[in-house]
N, C-alpha and C positions, 0 to 999 in steps of 0.2 A: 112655502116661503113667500112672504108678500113682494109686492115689487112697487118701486114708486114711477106712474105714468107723467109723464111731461110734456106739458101739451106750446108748442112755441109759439105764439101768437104776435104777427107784426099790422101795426094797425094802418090804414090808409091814410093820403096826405087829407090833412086837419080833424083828425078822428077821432085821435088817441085817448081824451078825455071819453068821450063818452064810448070808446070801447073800454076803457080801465074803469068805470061807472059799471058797464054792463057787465065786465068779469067778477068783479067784486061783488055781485051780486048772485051771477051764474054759482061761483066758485063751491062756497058752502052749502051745493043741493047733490052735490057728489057724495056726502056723509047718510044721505039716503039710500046709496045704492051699497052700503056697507063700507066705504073709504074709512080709514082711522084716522086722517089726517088731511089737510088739504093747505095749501099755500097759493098766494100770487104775488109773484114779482115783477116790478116794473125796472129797466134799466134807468139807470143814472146817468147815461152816456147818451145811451138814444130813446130818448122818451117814448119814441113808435112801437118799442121791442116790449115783451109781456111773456112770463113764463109762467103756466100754471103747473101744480103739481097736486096730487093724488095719490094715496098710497093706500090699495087695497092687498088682501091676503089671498084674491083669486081674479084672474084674470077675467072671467064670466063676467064679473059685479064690473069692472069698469066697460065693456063692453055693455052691459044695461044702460049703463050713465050715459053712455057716446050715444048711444040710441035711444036714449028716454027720452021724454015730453019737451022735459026743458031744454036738455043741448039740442034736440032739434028743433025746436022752435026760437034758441038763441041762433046756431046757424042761420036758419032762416031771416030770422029779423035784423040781425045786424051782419048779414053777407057783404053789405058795401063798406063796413067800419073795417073789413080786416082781409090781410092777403092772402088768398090761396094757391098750392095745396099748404094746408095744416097738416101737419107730419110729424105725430106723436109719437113718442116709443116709451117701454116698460123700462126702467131703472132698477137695479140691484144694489143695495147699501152695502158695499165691503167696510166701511171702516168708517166711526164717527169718534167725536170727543164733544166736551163742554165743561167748561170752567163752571164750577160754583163759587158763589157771592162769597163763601165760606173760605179758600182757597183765594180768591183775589185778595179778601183781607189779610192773608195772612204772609200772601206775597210782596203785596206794599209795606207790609209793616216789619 
């Protein structure tokens, strides 16, 4: 069963721009290590705060990711943009929905 990883990232005072530069870039090299999916969110509330996400089918493959080239050479390079520890955990999808365009129209009308 896959699981979606969550990685919380809060960035240091006057950071956040170019740690939300460097995730956005980091984000989509997680689809190398097999992830089917990947996101980043930034809060609307507190601009400091950043949530990435990942959803692999085996736990191995994001442990490659945590440990490969790039996250450790993003650790390393921007250790002063963001606050530690980083304290990820695995997520399980119990339950989703989504409206289609198809369905919206037909509920306006």
């Amino acid at each position: 069963m896959s699981e979606t990883i969550i990685i919380p990232w809060y960035a240091t005072g006057l950071r956040a721009d170019e740690l939300a530069g460097a995730l956005e870039r980091l984000a989509p090299t997680a689809l190398r290590y097999g992830a089917s999916d990947y996101a980043l969110y930034r809060s609307l509330e507190d601009l400091y705060r950043f949530q990435q996400l990942a959803t692999f089918s085996r736990h191995e493959d994001f442990d490659r990711y945590w440990e490969g080239p790039e996250m450790t050479d993003f650790r390393t390079i921007y250790s002063g943009c963001f606050q530690v520890p980083v304290l990820y955990g695995p997520w399980q999808r119990t339950t989703a929905g989504r409206l289609t365009l198809e369905q919206a129209t037909v509920a306006e009308g």
